[in-house]
C-alpha positions as CSV (number, residue, x, y, z in Angstrom):
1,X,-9.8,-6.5,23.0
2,X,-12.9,-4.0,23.5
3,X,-11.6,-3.5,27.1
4,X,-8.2,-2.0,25.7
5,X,-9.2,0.2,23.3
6,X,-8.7,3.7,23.8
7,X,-11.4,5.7,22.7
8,X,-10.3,9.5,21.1
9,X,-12.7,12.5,20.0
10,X,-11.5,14.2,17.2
11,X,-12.3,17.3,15.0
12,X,-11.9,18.3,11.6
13,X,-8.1,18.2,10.2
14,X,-7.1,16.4,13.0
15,X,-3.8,14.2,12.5
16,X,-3.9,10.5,14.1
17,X,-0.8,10.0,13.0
18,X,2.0,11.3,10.2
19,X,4.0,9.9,7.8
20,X,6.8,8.6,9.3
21,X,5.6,8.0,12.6
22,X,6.5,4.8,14.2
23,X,3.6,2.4,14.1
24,X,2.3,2.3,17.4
25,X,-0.8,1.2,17.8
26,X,-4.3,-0.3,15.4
27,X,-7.4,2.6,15.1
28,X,-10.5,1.8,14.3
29,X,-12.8,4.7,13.1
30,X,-16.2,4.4,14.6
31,X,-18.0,7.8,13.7
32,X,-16.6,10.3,11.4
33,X,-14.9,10.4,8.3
34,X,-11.1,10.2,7.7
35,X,-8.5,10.3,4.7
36,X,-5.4,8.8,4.0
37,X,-2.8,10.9,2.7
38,X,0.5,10.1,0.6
39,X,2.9,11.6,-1.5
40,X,3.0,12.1,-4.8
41,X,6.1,11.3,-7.1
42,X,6.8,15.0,-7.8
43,X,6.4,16.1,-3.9
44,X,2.4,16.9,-4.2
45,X,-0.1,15.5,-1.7
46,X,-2.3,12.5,-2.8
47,X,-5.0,11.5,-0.9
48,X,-5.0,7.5,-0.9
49,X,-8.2,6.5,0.4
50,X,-11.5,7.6,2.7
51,X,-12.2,5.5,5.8
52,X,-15.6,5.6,7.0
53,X,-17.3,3.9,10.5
54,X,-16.2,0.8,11.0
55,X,-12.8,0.8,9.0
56,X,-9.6,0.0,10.8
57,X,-6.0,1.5,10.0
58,X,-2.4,1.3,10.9
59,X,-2.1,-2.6,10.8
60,X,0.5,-2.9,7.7
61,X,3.0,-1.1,9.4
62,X,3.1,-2.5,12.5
63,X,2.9,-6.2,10.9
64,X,6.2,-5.3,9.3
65,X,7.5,-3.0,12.0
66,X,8.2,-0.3,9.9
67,X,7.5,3.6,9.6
68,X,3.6,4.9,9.0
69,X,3.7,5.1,4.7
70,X,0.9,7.9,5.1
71,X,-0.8,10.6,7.2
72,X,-4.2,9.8,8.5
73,X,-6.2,12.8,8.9
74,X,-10.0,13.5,10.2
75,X,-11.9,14.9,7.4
76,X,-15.2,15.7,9.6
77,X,-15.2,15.2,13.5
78,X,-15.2,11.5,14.7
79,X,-14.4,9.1,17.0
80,X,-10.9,7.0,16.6
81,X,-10.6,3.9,18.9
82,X,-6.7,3.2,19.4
83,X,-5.4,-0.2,20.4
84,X,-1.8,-0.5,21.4
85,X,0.4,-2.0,18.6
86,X,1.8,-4.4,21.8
87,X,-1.4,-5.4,22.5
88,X,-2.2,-5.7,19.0
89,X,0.7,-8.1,18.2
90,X,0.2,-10.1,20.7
91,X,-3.0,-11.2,19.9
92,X,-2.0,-12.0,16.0
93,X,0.3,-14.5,17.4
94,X,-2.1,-16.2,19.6
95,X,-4.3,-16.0,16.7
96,X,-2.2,-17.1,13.4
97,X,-5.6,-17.1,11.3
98,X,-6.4,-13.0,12.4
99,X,-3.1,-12.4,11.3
100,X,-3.8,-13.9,7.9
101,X,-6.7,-11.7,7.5
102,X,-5.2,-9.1,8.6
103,X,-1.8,-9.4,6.3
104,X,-4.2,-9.7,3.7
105,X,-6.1,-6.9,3.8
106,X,-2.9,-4.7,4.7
107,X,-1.5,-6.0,1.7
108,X,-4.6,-4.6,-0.5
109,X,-4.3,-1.4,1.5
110,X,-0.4,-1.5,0.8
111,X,-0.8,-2.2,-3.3
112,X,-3.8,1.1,-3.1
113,X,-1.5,3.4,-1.8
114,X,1.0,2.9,-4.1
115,X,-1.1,2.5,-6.9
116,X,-2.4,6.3,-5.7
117,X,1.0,7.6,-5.4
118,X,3.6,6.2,-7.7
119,X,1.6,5.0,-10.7
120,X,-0.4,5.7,-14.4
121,X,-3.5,4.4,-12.2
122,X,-4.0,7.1,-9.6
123,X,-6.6,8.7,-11.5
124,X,-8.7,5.1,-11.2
125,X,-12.2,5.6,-9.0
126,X,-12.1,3.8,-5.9
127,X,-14.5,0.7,-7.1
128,X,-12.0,0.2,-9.8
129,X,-8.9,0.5,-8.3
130,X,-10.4,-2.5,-5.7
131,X,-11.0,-4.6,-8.7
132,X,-7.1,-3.9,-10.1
133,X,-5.9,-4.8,-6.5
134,X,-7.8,-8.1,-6.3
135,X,-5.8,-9.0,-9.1
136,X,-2.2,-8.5,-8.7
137,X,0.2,-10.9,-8.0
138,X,2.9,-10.2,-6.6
139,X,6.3,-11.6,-8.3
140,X,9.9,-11.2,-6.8
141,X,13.0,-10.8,-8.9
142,X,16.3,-10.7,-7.6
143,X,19.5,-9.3,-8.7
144,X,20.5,-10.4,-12.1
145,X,17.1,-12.1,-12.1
146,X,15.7,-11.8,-15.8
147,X,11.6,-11.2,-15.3
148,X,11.1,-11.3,-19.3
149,X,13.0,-12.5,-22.5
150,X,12.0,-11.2,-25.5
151,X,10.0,-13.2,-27.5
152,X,8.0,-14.5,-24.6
153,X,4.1,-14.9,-24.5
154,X,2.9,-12.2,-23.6
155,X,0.4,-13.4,-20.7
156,X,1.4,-10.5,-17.7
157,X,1.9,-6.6,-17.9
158,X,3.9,-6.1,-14.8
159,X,4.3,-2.9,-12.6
160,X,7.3,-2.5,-10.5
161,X,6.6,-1.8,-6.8
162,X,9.9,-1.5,-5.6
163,X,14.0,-1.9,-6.9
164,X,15.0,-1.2,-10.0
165,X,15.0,-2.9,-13.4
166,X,16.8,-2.3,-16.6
167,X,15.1,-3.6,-20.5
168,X,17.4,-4.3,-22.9
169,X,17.9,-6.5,-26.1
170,X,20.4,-8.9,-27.5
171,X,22.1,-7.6,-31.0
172,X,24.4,-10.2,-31.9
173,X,25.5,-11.3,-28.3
174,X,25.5,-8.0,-27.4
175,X,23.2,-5.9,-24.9
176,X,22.0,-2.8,-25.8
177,X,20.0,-0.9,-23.0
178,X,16.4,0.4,-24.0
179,X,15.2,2.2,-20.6
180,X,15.5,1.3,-16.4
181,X,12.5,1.2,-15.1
182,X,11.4,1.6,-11.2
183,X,8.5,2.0,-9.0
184,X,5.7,2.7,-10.3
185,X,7.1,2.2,-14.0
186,X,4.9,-0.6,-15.7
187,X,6.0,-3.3,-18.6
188,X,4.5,-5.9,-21.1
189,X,1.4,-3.5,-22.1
190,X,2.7,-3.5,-25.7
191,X,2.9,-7.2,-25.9
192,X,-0.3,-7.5,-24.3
């Protein structure tokens, strides 16, 4: 792997990559300082995280094969190394446990952004944000899925990540819509 890494100089506002980008390749940031930038749910830009030496980047996107979800920017001069997504994928699956770590940690890099972009917590310091992340489970509902009934425990608050949900009550067998909720709209706080 050390072999194939490409090793780039970069200065100050420098972009590895945009939003939107395909994901091409894994970067490692090995001097220098870089932020991770989103945005913001009424068009503003959010910064999501700081990488310092020694943090890698880039690997959510190509596990899923989807679009880059932010910009990666140099916020001092440094040095990126850049290993080719083919390269990169192709040792995950001669490696099923280095995939696991890193699905992991792209899935706590995954729940920060949006938690820094399309939420009540993007105010959170970084150290406590970590801790909210630990914690979150993630739960699927599908169409015409109930996630709550009224009159349940309350035991969860829930945020939505993604899709759309709709709270109502039943009034003598018949619904009565109270709000639609989606992403970053949260839930069960009241009962909680």
């Amino acid at each position: 792997v050390e072999d194939s890494l490409d090793r780039r100089h970069l200065g100050f506002g420098d972009v590895v990559y945009a939003a939107g980008d395909p994901a091409d390749a894994l970067y490692l940031l090995t001097a220098g300082t870089a932020r991770s930038v989103g945005i913001g749910p009424h068009g503003e830009e959010v910064s999501v995280s700081t990488l310092k030496p020694g943090d890698w980047f880039g690997a959510a996107e190509l596990l899923d094969n989807s679009p880059r979800a932010t910009t990666m920017r140099m916020s001092g001069a440094g040095v990126v190394q850049r290993l080719d997504g083919s390269l990169f994928r192709a040792l995950i699956h001669a490696y099923p446990d280095i995939r696991a770590v890193f699905e992991a940690v792209a899935r706590r890099g995954t729940l920060a952004n949006f938690f820094r972009t399309h939420s009540a917590f993007t105010q959170l310091t970084d150290s406590a944000l970590a801790r909210l992340v630990a914690k979150v489970t993630a739960v699927e509902v599908g169409a015409g899925e109930v996630a709550v009934r009224e009159g349940d425990a309350a035991e969860a608050f829930f945020i939505v990540e993604s899709g759309r949900l709709k709270a109502y009550r039943n009034e003598d067998g018949e619904e009565e819509d109270i709000e639609f909720l989606r992403a970053g709209d949260f839930f069960g706080d009241r009962a909680i």
